[in-house]
Phi, psi and omega in degrees: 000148178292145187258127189240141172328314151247139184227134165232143184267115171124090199256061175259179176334264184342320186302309199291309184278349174282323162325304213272315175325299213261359106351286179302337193267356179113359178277153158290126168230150162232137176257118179235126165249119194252042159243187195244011169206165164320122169108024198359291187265338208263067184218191202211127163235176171262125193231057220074204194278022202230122182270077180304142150273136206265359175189285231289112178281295186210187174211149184260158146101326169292322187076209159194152185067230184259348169283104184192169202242184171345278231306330248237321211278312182305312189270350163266338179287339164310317174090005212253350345136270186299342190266005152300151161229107188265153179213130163290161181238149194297298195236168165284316179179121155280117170301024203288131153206118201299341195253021183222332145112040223237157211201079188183119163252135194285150200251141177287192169071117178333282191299346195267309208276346177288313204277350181254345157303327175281355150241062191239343195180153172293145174064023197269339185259353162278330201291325190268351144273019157271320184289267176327304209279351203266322173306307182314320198272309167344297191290325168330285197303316185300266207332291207299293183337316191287314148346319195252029175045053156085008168248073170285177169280111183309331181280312159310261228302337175243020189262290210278355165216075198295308169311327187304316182275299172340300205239026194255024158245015180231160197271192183280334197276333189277329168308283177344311206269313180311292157359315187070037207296157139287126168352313179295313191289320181293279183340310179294329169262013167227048193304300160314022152334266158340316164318312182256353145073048147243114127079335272299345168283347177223027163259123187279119197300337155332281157344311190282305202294348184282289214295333186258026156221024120334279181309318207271295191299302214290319215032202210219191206229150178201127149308107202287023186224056185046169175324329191256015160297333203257358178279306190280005163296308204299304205298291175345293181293338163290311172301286178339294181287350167128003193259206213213136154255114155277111152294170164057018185195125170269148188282146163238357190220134139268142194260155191226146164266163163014321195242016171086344199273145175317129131221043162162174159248169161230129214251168166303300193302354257353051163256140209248141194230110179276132163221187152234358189221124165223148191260136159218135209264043149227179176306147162302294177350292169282343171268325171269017166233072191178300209243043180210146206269107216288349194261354168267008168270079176345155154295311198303307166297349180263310163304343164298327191280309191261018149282320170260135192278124172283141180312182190298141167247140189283132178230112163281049192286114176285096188246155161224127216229116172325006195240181153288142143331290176285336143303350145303314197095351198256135185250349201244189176240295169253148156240117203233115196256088181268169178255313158251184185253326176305102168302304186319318195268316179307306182305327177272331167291332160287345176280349198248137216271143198052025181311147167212044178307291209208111197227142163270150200229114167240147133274090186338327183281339178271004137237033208200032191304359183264356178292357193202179207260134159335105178069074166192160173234155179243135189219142198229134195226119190262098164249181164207173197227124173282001173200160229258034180300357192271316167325321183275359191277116203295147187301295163003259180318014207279324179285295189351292182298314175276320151318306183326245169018292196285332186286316185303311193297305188318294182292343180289320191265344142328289187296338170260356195232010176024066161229198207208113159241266204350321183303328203241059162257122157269328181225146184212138188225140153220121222229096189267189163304333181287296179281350164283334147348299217255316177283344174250348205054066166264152140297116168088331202086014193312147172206008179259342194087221195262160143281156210235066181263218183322280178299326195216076193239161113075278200281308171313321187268337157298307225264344198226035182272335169308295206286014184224007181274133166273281218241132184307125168093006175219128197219169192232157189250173165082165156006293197258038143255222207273358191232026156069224198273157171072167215309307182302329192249014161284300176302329185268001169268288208300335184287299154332282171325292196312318214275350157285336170296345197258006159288305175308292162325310189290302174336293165338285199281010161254007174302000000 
């Protein structure tokens, strides 16, 4: 077998962009994957006549023109930019939330959102740039941090971003209440909560405040031929630079010599592959307790892994529905259908088994009308469970239980969005924790990654990724590495990674 500079596990996001990074740099890479095509969650099936996105509601960070964030700066250096064909989404979200009685859609762009803010309450559109201007310096500073790899200049940090230090040990909910936010104001603005599936008494506002005015200046994105338009650009540019892909083949071993350091994989097949560096786009978890040689494990690494609690699992309902968008009644592309508004309270009714608290809801078509056939709609209904309830659900009860669940998300977003779906569904998919399990191999069906809480958020886990690399030569992208959950921070953690492995490589060759 051929010997490569880099071996990456895993051709998901995260995989796809540390490949093409450690490429672009003149290194050998191989990318191994044991599905048979590219892009782990960033894929598409088919159902009838209807072509489903199997997890992207939107991306933050691409932009458009000269405005545009992380997501936008990684795919051009990449080269994947042009081989996309991207459409902006109109607004931010339609808001239904039943126990505040609230009804609203928020608009993209810093001033529309000032200016829609303003009627919402007196003084509602200052209250909410107060909020937005405190975010902005937030959103500065992780860039620049992330520029100095989690080492910033200590004198920058307290001249120009000094508020940025003000709040960055504190939650969101402790920001909000310092603020004096009015309530309606807070509420409208944190629907995007859910994105990051913590908490707001344990979401640290750095986090929240990077990702949502991401959104809010930048608005958002989609690929028009689904997510795996943008896996297979990565696959290209991979070939295009030399470098190999494997399908259909699993990593089951990383190999370590004497001193604890990577020197190879080992495939299902017994083939043995030399390397010294390997990315790897799955759980820690699953790698330190399945593919590693127990005496190459730190202690330390292993108290990490069971210090942290896994994020939210994922529950899906695909429908493809004989009407029109407009003959539905549904006007948005997204939607987030709450029972409150309260994240504390959501969070914890999401943790409890048949919870129906809450779902993000997009229809493809109101930014994508060509995604389907003239007069049918594609409508994708998101929920998640904070805990590992699907372990009690008995084989027997397991279809039972999951239709119950998907017929509740259905009537719930009828009745807040007084539309009629259940009359015109032709194709119906529903994708619980049992099938994301099975289809990614997470633990639990896990699809967040790590949890991004108080104690182990954002900033921390940047600031401490040298001191969290455990084993010489192996490092990990993706979902469960330092910038956590969704499509951006997947790609820019794998991304991350390559260019500290190829730091790690330079180091190498001056011993």
């Amino acid at each position: 077998m051929k010997k490569y500079d880099c071996v990456v596990i895993g051709a998901g996001n995260g995989g796809l962009a540390a490949a093409v990074k450690i490429l672009l740099s003149g290194k050998t890479c191989l990318v191994c994957e044991k599905h048979n095509i590219p892009g782990g969650f960033a894929t598409s099936f088919k159902r009838g006549r209807f072509e489903f996105e199997a997890s992207l509601h939107e991306l933050n960070g691409i932009g458009k023109g000269n405005l545009f964030g992380g997501t936008r700066r990684i795919m051009d250096e990449l080269g994947v930019t042009p081989l996309v064909e991207w459409i902006q989404i109109k607004n931010a979200y339609r808001l239904i939330s039943k126990k505040e009685n609230i009804d609203f859609i928020l608009p993209f762009g810093i001033d529309n959102i000032i200016k829609a803010c303003d009627t919402l309450c007196e003084n509602g559109g200052i209250e909410a740039k107060k909020f937005l201007d405190l975010s902005k310096t937030v959103y500065e500073a992780v860039a620049y941090i992330g520029e100095c790899n989690g080492k910033p200049d200590k004198e920058v940090m307290q001249t120009k971003y000094y508020d940025y230090l003000a709040v960055s040990s504190y939650s969101v909910n402790e920001v909000f209440e310092s603020l004096n936010t009015p309530e309606i104001i807070k509420n409208v603005l944190s629907a995007y909560w859910s994105y990051l599936g913590v908490g707001f008494d344990n979401m640290s506002f750095v986090h929240f405040a990077n990702m949502a005015y991401s959104y809010f200046l930048m608005g958002a994105t989609v690929p028009k031929s689904r997510s795996h338009e943008m896996s297979l650009a990565f696959e290209k540019r991979i070939h295009d630079l030399g470098g190999d892909i494997f399908f259909n083949t699993e990593v089951v071993k990383i190999l370590t010599d004497e001193n604890g350091h990577v020197k190879g994989v080992e495939l299902k097949n017994g083939d043995i592959i030399e390397t010294k560096h390997v990315i790897a786009n799955i759980s820690p978890h699953k790698v330190y307790a399945n593919m590693l040689d127990e005496k190459a494990i730190p202690e330390r690494a292993i108290k990490l892994c069971n210090f942290r609690k896994f994020a939210g699992r994922g529950l899906t309902v695909f429908l493809g529905l004989n009407k029109s968008p407009e003959e539905l009644g549904i006007t948005e592309h997204s939607y987030f259908v709450y029972n409150s508004s309260d994240s504390v309270e959501m969070y914890k009714e999401m943790s409890a088994k048949g919870h129906y608290a809450g779902q993000a809801t997009c229809c493809l078509n109101n930014v994508n009308p060509g995604c389907s056939e003239e007069g049918t709609t594609i409508l994708y209904m998101t929920s998640l469970f904070f805990d590992d309830v699907w372990k009690d659900v008995e084989e027997k009860d397991y279809f039972k239980y999951k239709n119950e669940i998907a017929s509740h998300f259905i009537d719930e977003f009828e009745k807040a969005t007084h539309t009629n779906i259940k009359d015109h569904i032709e194709e119906i998919a529903i994708a619980t924790p049992v099938t994301y399990a099975r289809y990614a191999g997470h633990p639990e069906g896990v699809i967040y990654g790590y949890e991004n809480t108080y104690k182990d958020n954002l900033m921390a886990r940047v600031m401490m990724v040298n001191e969290d690399a455990f084993i010489k030569g192996l490092r990990f992208g993706g979902a469960f590495g330092e910038r956590g959950i969704g499509y951006p921070s997947s790609y820019t953690s794998g991304y991350n990674e390559a260019r500290r492995t190829l730091k790690d490589m330079e180091e190498d060759s001056n011993v």
